[in-house]
C-alpha positions in Angstrom: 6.1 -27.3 -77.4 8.3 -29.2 -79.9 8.3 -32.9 -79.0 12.4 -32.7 -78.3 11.6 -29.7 -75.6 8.6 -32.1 -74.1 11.3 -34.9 -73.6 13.7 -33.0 -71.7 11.0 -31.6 -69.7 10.0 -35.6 -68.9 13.7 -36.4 -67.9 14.1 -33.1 -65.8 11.0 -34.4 -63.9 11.3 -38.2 -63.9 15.5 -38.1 -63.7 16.2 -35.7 -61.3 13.0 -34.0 -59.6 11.1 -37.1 -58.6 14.2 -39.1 -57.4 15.5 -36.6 -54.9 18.4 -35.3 -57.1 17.2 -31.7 -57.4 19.6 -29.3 -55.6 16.6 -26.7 -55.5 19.3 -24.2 -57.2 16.2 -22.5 -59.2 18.7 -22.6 -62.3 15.8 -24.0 -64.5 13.3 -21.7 -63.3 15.5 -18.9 -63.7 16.6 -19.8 -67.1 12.8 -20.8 -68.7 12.0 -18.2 -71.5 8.3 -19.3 -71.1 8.2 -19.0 -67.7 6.8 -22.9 -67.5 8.9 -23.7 -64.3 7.9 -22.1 -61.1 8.3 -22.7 -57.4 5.7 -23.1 -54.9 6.1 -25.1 -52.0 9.2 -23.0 -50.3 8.3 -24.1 -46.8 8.5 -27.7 -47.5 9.9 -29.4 -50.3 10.8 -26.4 -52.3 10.9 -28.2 -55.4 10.1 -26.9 -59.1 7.1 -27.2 -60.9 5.9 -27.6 -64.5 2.9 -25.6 -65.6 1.6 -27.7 -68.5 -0.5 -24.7 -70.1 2.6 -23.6 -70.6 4.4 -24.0 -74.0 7.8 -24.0 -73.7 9.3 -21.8 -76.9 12.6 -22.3 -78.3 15.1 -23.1 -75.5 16.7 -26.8 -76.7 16.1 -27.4 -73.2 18.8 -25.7 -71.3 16.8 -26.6 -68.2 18.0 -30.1 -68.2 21.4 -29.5 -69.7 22.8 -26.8 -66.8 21.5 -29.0 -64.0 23.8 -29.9 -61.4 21.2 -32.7 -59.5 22.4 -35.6 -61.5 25.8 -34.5 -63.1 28.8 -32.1 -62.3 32.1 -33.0 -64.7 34.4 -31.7 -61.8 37.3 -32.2 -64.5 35.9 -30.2 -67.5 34.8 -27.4 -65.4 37.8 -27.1 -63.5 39.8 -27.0 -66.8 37.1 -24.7 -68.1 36.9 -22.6 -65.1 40.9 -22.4 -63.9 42.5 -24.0 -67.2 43.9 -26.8 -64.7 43.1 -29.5 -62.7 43.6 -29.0 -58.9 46.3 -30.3 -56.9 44.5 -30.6 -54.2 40.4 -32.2 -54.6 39.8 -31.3 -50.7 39.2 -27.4 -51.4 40.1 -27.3 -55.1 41.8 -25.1 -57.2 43.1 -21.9 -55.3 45.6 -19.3 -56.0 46.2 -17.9 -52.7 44.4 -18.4 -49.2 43.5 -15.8 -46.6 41.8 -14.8 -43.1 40.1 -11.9 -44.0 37.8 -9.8 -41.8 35.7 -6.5 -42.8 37.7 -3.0 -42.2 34.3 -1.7 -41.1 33.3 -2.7 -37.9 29.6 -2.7 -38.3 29.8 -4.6 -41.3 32.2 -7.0 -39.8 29.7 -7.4 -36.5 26.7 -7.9 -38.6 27.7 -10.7 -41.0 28.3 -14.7 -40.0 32.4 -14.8 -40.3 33.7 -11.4 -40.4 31.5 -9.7 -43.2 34.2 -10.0 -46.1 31.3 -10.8 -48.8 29.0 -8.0 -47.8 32.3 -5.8 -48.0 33.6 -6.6 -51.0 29.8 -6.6 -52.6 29.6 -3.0 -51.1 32.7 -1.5 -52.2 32.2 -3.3 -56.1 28.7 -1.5 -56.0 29.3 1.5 -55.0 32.2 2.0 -57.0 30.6 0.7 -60.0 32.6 -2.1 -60.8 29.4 -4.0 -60.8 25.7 -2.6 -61.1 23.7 -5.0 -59.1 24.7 -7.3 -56.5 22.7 -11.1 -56.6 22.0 -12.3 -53.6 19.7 -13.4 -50.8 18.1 -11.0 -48.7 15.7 -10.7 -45.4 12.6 -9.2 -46.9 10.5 -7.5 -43.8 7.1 -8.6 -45.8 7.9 -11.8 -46.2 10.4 -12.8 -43.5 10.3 -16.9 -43.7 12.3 -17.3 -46.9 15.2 -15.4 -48.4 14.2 -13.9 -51.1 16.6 -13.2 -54.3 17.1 -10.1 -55.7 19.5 -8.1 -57.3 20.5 -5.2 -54.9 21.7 -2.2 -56.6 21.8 -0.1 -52.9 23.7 -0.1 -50.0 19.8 -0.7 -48.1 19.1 -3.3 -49.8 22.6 -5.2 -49.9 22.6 -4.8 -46.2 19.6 -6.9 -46.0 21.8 -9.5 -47.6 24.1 -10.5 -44.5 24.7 -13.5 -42.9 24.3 -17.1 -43.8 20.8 -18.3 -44.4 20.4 -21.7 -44.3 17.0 -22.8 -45.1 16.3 -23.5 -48.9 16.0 -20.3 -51.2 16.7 -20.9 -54.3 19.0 -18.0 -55.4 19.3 -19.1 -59.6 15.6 -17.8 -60.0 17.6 -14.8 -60.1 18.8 -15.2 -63.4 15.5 -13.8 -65.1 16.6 -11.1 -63.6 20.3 -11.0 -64.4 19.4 -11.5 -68.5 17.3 -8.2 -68.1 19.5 -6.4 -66.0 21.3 -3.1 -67.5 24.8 -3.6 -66.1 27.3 -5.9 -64.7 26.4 -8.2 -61.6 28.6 -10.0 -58.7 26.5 -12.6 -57.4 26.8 -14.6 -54.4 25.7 -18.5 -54.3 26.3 -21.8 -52.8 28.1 -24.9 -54.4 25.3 -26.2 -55.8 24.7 -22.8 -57.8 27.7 -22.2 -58.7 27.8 -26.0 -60.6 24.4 -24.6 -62.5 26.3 -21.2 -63.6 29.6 -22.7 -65.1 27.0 -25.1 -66.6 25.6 -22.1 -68.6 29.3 -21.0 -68.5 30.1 -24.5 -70.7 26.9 -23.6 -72.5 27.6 -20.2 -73.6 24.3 -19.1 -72.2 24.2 -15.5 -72.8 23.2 -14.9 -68.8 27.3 -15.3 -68.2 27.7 -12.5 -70.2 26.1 -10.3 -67.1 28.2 -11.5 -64.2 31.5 -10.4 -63.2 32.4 -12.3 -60.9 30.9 -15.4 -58.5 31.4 -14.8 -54.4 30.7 -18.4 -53.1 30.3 -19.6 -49.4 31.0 -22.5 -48.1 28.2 -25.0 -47.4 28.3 -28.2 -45.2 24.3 -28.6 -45.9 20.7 -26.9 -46.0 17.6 -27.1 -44.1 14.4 -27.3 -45.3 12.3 -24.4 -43.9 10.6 -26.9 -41.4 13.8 -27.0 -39.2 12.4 -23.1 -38.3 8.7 -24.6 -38.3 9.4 -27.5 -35.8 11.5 -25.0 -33.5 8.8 -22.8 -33.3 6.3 -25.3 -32.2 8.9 -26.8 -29.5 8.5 -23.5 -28.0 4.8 -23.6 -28.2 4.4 -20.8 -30.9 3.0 -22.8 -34.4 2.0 -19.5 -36.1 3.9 -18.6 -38.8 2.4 -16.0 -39.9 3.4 -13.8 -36.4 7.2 -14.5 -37.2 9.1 -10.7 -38.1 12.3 -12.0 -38.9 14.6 -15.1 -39.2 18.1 -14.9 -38.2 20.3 -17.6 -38.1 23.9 -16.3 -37.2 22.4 -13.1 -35.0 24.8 -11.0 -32.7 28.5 -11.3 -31.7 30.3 -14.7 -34.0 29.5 -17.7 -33.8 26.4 -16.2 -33.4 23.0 -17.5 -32.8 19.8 -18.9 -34.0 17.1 -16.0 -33.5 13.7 -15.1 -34.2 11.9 -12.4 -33.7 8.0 -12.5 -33.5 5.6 -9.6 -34.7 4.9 -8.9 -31.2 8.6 -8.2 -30.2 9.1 -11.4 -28.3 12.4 -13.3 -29.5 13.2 -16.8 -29.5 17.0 -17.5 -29.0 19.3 -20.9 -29.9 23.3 -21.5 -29.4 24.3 -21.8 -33.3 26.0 -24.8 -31.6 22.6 -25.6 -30.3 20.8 -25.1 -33.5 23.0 -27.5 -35.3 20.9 -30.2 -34.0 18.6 -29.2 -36.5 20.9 -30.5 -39.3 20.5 -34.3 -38.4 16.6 -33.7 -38.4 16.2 -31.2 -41.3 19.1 -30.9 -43.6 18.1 -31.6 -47.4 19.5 -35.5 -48.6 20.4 -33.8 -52.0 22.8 -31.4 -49.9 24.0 -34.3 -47.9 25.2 -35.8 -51.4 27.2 -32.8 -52.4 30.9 -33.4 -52.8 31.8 -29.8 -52.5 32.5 -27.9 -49.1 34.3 -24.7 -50.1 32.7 -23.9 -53.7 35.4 -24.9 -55.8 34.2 -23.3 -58.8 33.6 -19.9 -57.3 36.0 -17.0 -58.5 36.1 -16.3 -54.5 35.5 -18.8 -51.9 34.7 -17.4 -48.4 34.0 -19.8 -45.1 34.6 -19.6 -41.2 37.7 -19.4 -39.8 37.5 -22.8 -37.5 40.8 -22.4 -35.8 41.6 -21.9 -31.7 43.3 -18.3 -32.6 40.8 -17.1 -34.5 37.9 -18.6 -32.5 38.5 -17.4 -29.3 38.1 -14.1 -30.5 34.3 -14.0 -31.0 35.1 -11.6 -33.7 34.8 -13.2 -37.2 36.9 -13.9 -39.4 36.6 -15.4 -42.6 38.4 -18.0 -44.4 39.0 -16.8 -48.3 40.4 -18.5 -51.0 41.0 -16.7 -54.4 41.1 -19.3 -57.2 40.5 -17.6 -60.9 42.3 -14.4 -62.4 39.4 -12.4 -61.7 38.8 -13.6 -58.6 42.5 -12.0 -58.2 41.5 -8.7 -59.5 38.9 -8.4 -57.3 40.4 -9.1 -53.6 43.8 -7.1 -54.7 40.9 -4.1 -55.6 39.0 -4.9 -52.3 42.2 -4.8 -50.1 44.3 -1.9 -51.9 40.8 0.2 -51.2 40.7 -1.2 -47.5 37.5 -2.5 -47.1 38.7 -5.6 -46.2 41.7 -6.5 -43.6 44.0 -9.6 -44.4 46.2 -12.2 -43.3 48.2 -14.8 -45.5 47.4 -18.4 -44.5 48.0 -21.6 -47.2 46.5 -24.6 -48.0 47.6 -26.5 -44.7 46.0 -24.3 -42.2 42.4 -24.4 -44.6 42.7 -28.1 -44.5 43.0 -27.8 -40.7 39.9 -25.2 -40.3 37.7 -27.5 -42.0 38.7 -30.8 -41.9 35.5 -32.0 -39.8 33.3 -30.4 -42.3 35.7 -32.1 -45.4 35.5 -35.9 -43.3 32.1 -35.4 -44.4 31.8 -34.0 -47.5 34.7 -35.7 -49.3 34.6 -39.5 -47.3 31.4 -40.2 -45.8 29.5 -39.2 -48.6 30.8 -42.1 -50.8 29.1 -44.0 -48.2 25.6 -42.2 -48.3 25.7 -42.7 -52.1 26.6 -46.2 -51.7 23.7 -46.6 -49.2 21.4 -44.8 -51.9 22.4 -47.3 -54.6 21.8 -50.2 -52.5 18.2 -49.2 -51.9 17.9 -48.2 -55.7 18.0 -44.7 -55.7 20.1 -42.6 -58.6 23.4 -40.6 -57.2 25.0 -37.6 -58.8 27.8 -38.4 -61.1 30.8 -35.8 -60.2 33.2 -37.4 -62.9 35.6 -38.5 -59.8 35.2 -41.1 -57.1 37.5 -41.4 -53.8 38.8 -44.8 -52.8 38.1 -45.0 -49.1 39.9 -47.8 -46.6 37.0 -50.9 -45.2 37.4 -48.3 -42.2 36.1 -45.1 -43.6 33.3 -47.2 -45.4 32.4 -48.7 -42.1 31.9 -45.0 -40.4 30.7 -43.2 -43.4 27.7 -46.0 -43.4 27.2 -45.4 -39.9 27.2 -42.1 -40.5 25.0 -42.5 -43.2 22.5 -44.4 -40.9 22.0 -41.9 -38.5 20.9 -39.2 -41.0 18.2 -41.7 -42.6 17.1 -42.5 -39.0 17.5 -38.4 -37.9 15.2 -37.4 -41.0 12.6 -39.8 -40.2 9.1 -38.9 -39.0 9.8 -40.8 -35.5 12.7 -39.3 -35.1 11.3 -35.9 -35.5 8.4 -36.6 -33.4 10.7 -37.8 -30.3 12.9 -35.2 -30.8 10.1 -32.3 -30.7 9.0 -33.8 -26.8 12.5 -33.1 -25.8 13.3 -29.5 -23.9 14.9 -27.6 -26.5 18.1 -26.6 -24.3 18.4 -30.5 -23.6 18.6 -31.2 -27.4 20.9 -28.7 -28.4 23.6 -29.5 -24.8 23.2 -33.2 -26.0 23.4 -32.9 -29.7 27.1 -30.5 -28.8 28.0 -32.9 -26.1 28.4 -36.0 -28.9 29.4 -33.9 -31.2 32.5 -32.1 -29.5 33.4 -35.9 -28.5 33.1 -36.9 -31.4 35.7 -34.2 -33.3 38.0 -34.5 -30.3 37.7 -38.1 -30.5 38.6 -38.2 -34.7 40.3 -34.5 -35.1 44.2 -36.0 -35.4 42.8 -39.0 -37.4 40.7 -36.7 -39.9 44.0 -34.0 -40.1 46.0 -36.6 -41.2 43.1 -38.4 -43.7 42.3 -34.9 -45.1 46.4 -34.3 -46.3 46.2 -37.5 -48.5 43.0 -37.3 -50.5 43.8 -39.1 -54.0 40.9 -39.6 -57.1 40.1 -41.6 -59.6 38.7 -39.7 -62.2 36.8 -41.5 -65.1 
């Protein structure tokens, strides 16, 4: 290992692994020639490792370089990625918004928000626009994690619905994708999507292989001990007898579900389970500037509105924002796999503007509160002025998730009777978007940057 490869090696480890900036994307693993990076620990902290027997080969250590932990350049990858900036830094750069839902019914019933990913993945398959699809899937030997592959069937691709959202880290992929004989889609978070147009801006040859990026929205991840810790509330510690994890299972919203190996099957509200967030969620998630993958050629997320919510059907929320993101819907919805409505920027800003309070004011606030006790930040190339107000809440905010994700917390929380911790958890939470929903609409219409 030259001594330039056994630097960047150093920094990946001491910048952004050991001070809680890894994003757990698996871009670095996926991307090592020599196979030196590796993950072990998905249950817990899910974070890369460095075999030192290990020589790393010839690589100028693209590991470090297509991070996203410490650094995303919002502005160079958006002029990369779309050739402009975007009018609008709530939801990015997008050349037409949508409700979309799938045309098949069983499709539509089994997927989190109306199945328009799985059916647009199915129809570019099997029509060979694309070879493989990259994604997550429920594999029946080793249900606790998603595992990524690249499915290049209908079976397997199937495997791939609904959101999962413990850690997985879908970018280990990539191995894959470099050997693959054919054209990919692959479908990622934001935080994978910053790797890829990192490799993008890199000219890593990987690129070359995908032909197009299907992003969800992501508000935040769980580690895998969200699952572990529910178990145990209801008395059943054993992982080892769990058959399946589902977290949106059965008519939308959907529910938390899992299934054990002796066919009992333990059942959560999804607006129960979202307790789990405050306990479980990932700090590097909570840090993440991006709700509705920006950089994605295809962005797809809930449709949070009364019309559509009342439904209980799914629907999903899709904004197309590159040329070949274009290509693709217009093929998907001339072939009638998927069924459409027109909507604009407005009504997205409406959908999501809880979820975009968050992830585009208070999070100033949990970096601010990260700095102050001496810990690094990611550098997005923007920062938002916020009034003494929103600094006031998004501290507060900040506050509770410290106090949520500490060991007391969790302990106090596991005596409580599950059904009470999801009602309360909902209870605060509906007051609390009641209480803030026409102050956030109007806050997320006026969202001005300062780039640097």
């Amino acid at each position: 290992m030259t001594e330039g490869h056994s630097v960047k090696l150093r920094q990946l480890r001491t910048d952004i692994i050991d001070v809680g900036l890894c994003t757990r994307c698996g871009t670095c693993v996926g991307i090592c020639p020599a196979e030196k990076l590796h993950f072990t620990d998905l249950l817990h902290q899910c974070l890369p490792e460095i075999d030192e027997t290990r020589d790393c080969g010839d690589c100028e250590g693209t590991c470090l370089a297509a991070c996203p932990g410490a650094e995303v350049d919002f502005a160079a990858l958006n002029q990369q990625v779309m050739n402009t900036l975007p009018e609008n830094m709530l939801l990015g750069h997008a050349t037409s918004w949508h409700v979309s839902w799938a045309a098949d019914d069983a499709i539509r019933a089994a997927g989190a928000s109306g199945g328009s990913i799985t059916a647009m993945a199915r129809h570019l398959l099997e029509n060979n626009i694309v070879q493989g699809v990259a994604c997550l899937i429920d594999h029946p030997d080793d249900p606790l994690v998603p595992r990524a592959v690249i499915a290049t069937d209908w079976d397997t691709l199937q495997q791939s619905q609904q959101s999962k959202y413990s850690l997985a880290p879908l970018n280990t992929v990539l191995r894959e994708v470099a050997a693959f004989d054919g054209k990919v889609a692959l479908v990622a978070l934001p935080d994978q999507v910053h790797a890829l147009r990192k490799l993008e801006a890199l000219q890593h040859p990987v690129m070359d292989k995908i032909a197009v990026i299907l992003g969800s929205y992501c508000g935040a991840i769980q580690h895998f001990t969200a699952i572990s810790a529910f178990l145990r509330k209801q008395g059943l510690p054993d992982l080892d007898a769990v058959a399946q994890v589902e977290y949106r299972a059965g008519a939308w919203p959907g529910k938390l579900r899992v299934t054990m190996r002796d066919g009992q099957i333990l059942e959560l509200d999804k607006f129960y389970a979202n307790y789990m967030t405050l306990f479980y969620s990932v700090e590097r998630s909570m840090l993440c500037v991006d709700l509705s993958n920006e950089l994605a050629d295809i962005s797809f997320g809930d449709a949070w509105a009364p019309r559509y919510e009342e439904r209980h059907e799914g629907f999903s929320l899709l904004a197309v924002r590159t040329p070949r993101g274009e290509a693709i819907f217009q093929e998907c919805t001339d072939a009638g796999v998927i069924h459409n409505e027109a909507t604009d920027l407005d009504d997205a800003l409406s959908m999501h503007s809880h979820g975009l309070y968050n992830k585009k004011y208070a999070v100033w606030s949990r970096m601010r509160l990260r700095r102050w006790m001496g810990k690094p930040v990611p550098d997005y190339g923007y920062t938002a002025p916020c009034t003494p107000r929103q600094q006031l809440v998004g501290i507060f905010l900040a506050l509770i998730f410290v106090v949520g994700r500490s060991r007391l917390a969790r302990a106090i929380v596991q005596l409580l009777p599950l059904e009470l911790t999801g009602r309360a958890f909902l209870f605060v939470r509906k007051r609390w978007r009641n209480a803030t929903r026409p102050k956030r609409n109007a806050q997320v219409q006026h969202y001005d940057v300062r780039w640097k």
